[in-house]
C-alpha positions in Angstrom: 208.0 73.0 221.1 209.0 76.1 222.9 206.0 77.9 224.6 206.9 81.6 225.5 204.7 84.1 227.7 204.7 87.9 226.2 203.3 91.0 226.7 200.0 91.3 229.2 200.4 87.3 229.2 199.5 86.1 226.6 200.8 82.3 225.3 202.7 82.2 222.3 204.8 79.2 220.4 208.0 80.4 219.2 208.6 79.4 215.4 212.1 80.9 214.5 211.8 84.9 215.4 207.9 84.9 215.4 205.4 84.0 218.1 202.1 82.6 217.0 199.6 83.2 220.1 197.9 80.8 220.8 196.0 82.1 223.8 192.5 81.4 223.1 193.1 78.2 221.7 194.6 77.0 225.1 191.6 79.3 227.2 194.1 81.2 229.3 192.3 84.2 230.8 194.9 87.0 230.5 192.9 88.5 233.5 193.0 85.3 235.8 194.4 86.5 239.4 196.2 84.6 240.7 198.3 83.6 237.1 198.0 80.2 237.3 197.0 79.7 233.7 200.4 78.6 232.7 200.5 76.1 235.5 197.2 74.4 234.1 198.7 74.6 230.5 201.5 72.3 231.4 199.5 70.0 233.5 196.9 69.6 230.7 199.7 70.3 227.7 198.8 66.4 226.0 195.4 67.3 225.5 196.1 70.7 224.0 199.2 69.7 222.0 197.0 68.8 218.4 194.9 71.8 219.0 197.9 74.1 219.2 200.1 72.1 216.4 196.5 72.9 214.4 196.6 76.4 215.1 200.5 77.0 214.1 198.8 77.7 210.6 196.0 80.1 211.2 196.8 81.6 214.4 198.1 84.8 214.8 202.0 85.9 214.6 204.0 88.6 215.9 207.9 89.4 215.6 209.7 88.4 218.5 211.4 91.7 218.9 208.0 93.4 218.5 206.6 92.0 222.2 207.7 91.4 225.3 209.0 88.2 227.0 207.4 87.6 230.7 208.4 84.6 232.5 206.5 81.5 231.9 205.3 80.3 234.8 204.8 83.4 237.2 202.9 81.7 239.7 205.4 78.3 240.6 204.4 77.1 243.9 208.3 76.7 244.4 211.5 77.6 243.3 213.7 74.8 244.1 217.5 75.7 243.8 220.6 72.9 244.3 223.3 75.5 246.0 226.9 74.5 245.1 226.0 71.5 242.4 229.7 72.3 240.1 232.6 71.1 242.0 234.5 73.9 240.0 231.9 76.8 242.1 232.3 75.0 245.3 236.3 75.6 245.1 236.1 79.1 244.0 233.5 80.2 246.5 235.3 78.1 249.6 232.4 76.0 250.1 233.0 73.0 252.0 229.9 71.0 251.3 228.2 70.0 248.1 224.4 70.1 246.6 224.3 66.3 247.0 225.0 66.1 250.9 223.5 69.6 251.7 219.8 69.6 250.2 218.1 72.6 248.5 216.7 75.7 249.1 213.9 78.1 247.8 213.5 81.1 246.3 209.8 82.8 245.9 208.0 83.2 242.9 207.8 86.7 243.2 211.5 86.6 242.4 210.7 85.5 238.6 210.9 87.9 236.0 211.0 86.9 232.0 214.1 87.6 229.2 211.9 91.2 228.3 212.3 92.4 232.0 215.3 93.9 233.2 217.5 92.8 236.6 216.8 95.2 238.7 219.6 96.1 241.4 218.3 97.3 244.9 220.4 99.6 246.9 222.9 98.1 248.8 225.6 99.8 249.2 229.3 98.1 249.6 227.3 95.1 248.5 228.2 93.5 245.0 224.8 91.8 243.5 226.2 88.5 241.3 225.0 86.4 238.3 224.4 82.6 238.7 223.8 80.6 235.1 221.6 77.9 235.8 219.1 75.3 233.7 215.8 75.6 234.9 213.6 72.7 235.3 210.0 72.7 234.8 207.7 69.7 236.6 205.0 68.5 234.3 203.0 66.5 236.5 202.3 66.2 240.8 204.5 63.6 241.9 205.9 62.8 245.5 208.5 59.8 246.6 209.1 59.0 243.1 212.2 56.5 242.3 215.4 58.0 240.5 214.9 55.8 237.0 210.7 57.6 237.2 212.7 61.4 236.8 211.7 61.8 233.1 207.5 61.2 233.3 207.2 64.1 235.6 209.6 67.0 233.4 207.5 68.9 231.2 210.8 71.1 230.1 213.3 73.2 230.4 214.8 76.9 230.2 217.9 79.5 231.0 217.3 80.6 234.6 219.5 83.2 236.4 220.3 83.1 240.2 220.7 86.4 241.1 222.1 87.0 245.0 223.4 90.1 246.8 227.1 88.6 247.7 227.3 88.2 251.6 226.8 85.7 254.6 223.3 86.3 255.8 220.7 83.9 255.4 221.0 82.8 251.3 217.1 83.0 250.6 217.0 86.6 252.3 220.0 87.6 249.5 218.4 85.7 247.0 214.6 86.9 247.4 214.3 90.6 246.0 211.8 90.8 242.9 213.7 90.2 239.2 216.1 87.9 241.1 214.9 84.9 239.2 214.9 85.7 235.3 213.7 82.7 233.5 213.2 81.9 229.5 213.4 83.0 227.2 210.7 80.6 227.0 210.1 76.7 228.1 211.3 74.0 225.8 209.8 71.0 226.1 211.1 68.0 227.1 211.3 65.9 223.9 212.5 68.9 221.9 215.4 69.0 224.3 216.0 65.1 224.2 218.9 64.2 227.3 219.7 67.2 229.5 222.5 65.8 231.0 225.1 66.5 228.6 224.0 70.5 227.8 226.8 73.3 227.3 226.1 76.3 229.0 227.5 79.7 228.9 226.9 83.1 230.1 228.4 86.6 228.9 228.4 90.1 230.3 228.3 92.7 228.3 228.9 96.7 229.5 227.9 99.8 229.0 231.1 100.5 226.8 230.3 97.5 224.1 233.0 95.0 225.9 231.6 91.5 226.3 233.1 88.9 229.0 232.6 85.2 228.9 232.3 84.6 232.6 230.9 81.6 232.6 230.9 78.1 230.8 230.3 74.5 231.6 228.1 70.8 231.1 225.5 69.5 232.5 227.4 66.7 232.8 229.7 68.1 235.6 226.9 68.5 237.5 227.7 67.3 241.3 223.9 65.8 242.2 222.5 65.3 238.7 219.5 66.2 236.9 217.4 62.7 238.0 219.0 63.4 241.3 217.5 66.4 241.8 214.0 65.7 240.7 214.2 62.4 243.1 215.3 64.4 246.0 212.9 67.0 245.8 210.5 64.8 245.1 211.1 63.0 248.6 210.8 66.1 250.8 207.7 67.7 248.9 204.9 67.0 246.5 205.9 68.5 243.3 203.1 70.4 241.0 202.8 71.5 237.2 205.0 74.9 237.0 207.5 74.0 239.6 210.9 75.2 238.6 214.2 73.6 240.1 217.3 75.7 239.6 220.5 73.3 238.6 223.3 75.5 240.8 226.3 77.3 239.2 229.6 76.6 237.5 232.4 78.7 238.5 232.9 82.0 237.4 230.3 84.0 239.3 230.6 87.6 239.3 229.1 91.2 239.7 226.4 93.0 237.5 226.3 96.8 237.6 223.5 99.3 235.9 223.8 99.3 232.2 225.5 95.9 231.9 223.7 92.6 230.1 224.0 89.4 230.9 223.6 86.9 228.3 222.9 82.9 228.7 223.1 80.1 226.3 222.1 76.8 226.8 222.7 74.2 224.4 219.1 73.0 222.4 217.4 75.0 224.9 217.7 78.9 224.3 219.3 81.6 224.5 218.2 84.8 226.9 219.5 88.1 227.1 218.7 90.5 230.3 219.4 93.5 230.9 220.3 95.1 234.8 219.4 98.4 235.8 220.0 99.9 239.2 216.7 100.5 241.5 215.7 102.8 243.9 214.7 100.1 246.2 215.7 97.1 248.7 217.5 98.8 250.9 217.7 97.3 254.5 220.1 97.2 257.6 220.8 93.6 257.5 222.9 94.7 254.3 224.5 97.9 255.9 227.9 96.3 256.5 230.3 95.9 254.0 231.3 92.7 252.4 234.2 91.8 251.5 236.0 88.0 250.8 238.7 87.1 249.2 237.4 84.6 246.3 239.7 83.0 244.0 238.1 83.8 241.0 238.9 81.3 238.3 240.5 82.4 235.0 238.2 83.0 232.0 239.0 80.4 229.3 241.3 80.9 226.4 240.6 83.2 223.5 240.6 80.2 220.9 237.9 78.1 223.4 235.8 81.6 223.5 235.6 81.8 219.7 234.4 78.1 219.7 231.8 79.0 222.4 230.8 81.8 220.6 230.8 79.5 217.5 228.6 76.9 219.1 226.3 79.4 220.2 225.2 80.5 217.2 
């Protein structure tokens, strides 16, 4: 099942390009401050799932590209992210450690936007802000100290997530942290929709203001450095994970820069697809970013034209 937030946010599941809310039938108060709706949605999801499949009939329905995608869990009590989890990322970035000796870090929820919402750049001058194609994780159920082979029970789903980051040396969650930095969706696809996550292709596309479209990006779960059961089990460990918790996979190689006008597309493999779109703000600006960056990455080359048609193929 994939279970999208749109417009004022309101709960909708996604049948081919419609939405059928199903708001009322779930009670989320579109007025609830804070937006924790979602969060209780996921924890209770297997008593609601009958009532909703019940309601795919009767309830409501609206054109996907008649509303407008928020994220689906605005109010996660944590943003996990795995820095430096594709060996391929590590060696283009000159990283000398990896995700599964070097931990996690977090980015705040007020970084999460949805697929409807644009990136918004903040003014940094000299500064190039960068894409990061991730699969998001979303925790079902509170767990803490759980064992590696219990990683499964506590997954509700999964979605596309982008790590966005304002390219420089100071402190990663300060460059990571500005608001839209964290799109996530289109919408959550549940676990058992999904089936095994770690053998997922993923890919991710820029394309300008002129009409030109760039593969930048593309990769498997399974090259993943600290899996995905990793990754729950080790976040697990440090922190008691709750309903709506998101953990960000890390990066394969090809990172790059966004400017105003471009879009940036991702694709994962049985989980969605989610196109956002960047536009430069008026906002953000702040000393610690008032030197220029500059570093000489070995960016790695784009694949081969044939490989790109059979992405483009598979993405279809």
């Amino acid at each position: 099942m994939k279970i999208a937030r749109f417009d004022e946010g309101r709960i909708g599941v996604v049948i081919g390009d419609e939405v059928v809310d199903v708001t009322d039938v779930v009670g989320i108060d579109t007025d609830e401050w804070p937006v924790v709706g979602p969060n209780r949605l996921i924890r209770d999801f297997a008593s609601h799932r009958d009532a909703i499949e019940d309601a795919l009939h009767s309830a409501p329905r609206h054109r996907l590209g008649e509303v407008t995608l928020r994220t689906p869990v605005p109010w996660a009590s944590k943003v996990i992210a795995y820095p430096v989890n594709y060996h391929d990322h590590g060696r283009e970035m000159q990283a000398g450690y990896r995700a599964d000796i070097q931990g996690f870090f977090l980015k705040p929820s007020s970084s999460l936007s949805g697929a409807g919402e644009p990136v918004e750049l903040p003014v940094v001058p000299g500064r190039e802000v960068h894409h990061e194609s991730e699969l998001a994780i979303v925790i079902g159920k509170r767990c803490h100290n759980i064992t590696r082979e219990e990683w499964e029970e506590y997954v509700f789903g999964y979605a596309c997530l982008l790590d966005m980051v304002v390219r420089g040396r100071e402190e990663r969650v300060f460059r990571k942290a500005f608001d839209t930095f964290c799109p996530v969706g289109p919408w959550i696809t549940t676990a058992d929709e999904v089936g095994d996550p770690t053998q997922l292709d993923m890919a991710l596309w820029v394309r300008h203001a002129d009409g030109t479209e760039e593969l930048r990006q593309h990769t498997n779960t399974g090259n993943l450095v600290l899996d995905i059961p990793g990754m729950v089990q080790m976040a697990a460990a440090v922190m008691t994970l709750e309903p709506g918790d998101i953990i960000a996979t890390g990066t394969p190689a090809g990172v790059g820069p966004v400017v105003d006008g471009d879009t940036i597309r991702i694709t994962i493999e049985r989980v969605g697809e989610m196109s956002v779109s960047v536009v430069q703000g008026a906002s953000g600006q702040t000393e610690v970013f008032a030197t220029p960056y500059t570093t000489d990455i070995a960016k790695q080359e784009l694949v081969p034209a044939d490989q790109q048609v059979a992405i483009e193929e598979g993405a279809k």
